[in-house]
C-alpha positions in Angstrom: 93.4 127.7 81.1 92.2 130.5 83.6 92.7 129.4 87.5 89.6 126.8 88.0 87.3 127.9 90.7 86.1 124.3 91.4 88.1 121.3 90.9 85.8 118.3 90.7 87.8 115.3 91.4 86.9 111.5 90.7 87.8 108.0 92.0 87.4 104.8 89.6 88.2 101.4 90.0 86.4 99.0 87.4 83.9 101.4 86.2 84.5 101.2 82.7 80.7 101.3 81.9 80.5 104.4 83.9 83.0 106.5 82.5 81.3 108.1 80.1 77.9 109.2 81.5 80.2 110.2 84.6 82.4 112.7 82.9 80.0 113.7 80.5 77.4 114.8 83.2 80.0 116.6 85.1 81.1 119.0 81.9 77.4 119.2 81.1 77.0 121.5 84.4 76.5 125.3 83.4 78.7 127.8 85.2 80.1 131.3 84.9 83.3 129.9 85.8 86.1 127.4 85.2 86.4 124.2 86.1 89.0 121.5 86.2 88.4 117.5 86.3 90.8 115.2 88.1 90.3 111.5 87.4 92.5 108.8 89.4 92.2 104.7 88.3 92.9 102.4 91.1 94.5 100.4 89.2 91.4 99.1 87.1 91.7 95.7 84.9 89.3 96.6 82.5 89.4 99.6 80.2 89.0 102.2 82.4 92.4 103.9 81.9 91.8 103.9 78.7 88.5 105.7 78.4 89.7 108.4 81.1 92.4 108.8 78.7 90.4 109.2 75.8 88.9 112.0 77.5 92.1 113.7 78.7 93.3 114.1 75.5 89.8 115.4 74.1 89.6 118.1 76.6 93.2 118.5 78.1 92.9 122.0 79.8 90.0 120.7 81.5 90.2 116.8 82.2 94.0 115.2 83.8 93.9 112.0 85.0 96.3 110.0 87.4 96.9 106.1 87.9 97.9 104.4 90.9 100.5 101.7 90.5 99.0 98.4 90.8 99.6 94.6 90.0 97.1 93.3 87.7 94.4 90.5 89.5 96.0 91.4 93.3 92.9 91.4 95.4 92.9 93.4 97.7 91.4 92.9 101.8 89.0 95.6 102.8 91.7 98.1 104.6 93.9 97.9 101.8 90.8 99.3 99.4 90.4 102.2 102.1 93.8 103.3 102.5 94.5 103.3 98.3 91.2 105.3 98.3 92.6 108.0 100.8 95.9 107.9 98.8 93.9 108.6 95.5 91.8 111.2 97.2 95.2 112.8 98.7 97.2 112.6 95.7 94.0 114.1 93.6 93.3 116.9 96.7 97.2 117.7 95.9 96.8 118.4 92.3 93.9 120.4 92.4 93.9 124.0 92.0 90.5 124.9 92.2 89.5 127.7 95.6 86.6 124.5 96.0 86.9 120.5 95.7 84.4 118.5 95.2 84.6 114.4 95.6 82.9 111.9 93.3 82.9 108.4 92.7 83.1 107.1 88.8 79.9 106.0 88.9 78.1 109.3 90.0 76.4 111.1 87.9 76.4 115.6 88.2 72.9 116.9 87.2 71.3 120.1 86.9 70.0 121.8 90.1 66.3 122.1 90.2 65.6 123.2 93.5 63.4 120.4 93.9 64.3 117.5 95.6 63.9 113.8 94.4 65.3 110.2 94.2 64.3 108.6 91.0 65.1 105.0 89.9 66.1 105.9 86.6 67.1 101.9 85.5 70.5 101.9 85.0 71.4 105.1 88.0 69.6 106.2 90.7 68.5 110.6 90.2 69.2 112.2 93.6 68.9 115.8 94.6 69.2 117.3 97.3 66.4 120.5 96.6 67.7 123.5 97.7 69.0 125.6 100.8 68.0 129.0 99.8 65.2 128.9 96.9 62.7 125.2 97.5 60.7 125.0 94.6 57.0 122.8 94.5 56.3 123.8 98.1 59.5 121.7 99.1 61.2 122.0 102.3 64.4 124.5 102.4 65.9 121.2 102.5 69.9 119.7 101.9 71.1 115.8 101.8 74.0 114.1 103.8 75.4 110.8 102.7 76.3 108.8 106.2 77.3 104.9 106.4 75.3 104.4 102.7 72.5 106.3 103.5 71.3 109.5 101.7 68.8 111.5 104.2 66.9 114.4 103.0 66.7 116.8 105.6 64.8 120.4 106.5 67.4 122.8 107.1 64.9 124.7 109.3 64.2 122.0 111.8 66.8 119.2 110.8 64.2 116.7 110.3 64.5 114.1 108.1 61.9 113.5 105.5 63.3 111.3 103.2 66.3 108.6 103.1 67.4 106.2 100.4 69.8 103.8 100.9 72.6 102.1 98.8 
């Protein structure tokens, strides 16, 4: 595989359901160049692994994926979560050869940029997009999006208002 100029690299824990959609999404995205995938599992007691697996081995210069020792039913207090989630993010951050990273979480989904922005409840995800910096489309704002403490915000790049939030 060529060197990847974006390495896209993604956290689970429990997200069986999400797998799928998740990783298809992400290989959906067009580009001129390569990509690579890094997947870590937290130690997940459903079939996670095993679906991350499955798509290792169907696209294995793209997708590698990396599981963090864990003991099966240990629940975990809140800084315990945090810290394993750093350690997956570090270990993932280490492995990536990408020139640009960019973090996900299992159940994200990667769509199309359409210059436009929006947040659609789509039933079973929520459609977010941030519009665009350079080239606003529908007489949209030259606009971006920050995710902060669980909120989304919209905001014009040309006065830094915010115009739209949604939060989680």
């Amino acid at each position: 595989m060529a060197q990847p100029k974006v390495s896209i690299l993604i956290s689970f824990y429990n997200l069986a359901p999400y797998v799928d959609e998740t990783l298809q999404s992400v290989l959906n995205q067009k580009t001129d160049f390569p990509i690579e995938v890094l997947c870590a599992d937290d130690g997940s007691a459903d079939n996670t692994v095993e679906k991350l697996r499955q798509w290792e081995k169907r696209y294995p210069e793209t997708v590698r994926v990396f599981v963090m020792d864990f003991i099966p039913g240990e629940k975990r207090p809140p800084d315990v979560r945090i810290k394993r989630l750093n350690a997956i993010r570090s270990r993932l951050f280490r492995e990536a050869q990408g020139t640009y990273i960019c973090y996900l979480d299992g159940d994200i989904l990667l769509h199309g940029h359409t210059h436009v922005p929006a947040c659609e409840d789509c039933g079973d995800f929520m459609y977010l997009n941030p519009g665009s910096v350079s080239i606003p489309k529908e007489n949209s704002p030259h606009s971006y999006m920050i995710f902060e403490d669980g909120v989304f915000s919209w905001k014009n790049i040309e006065t830094g208002e915010v115009y739209r939030t949604f939060a989680l």
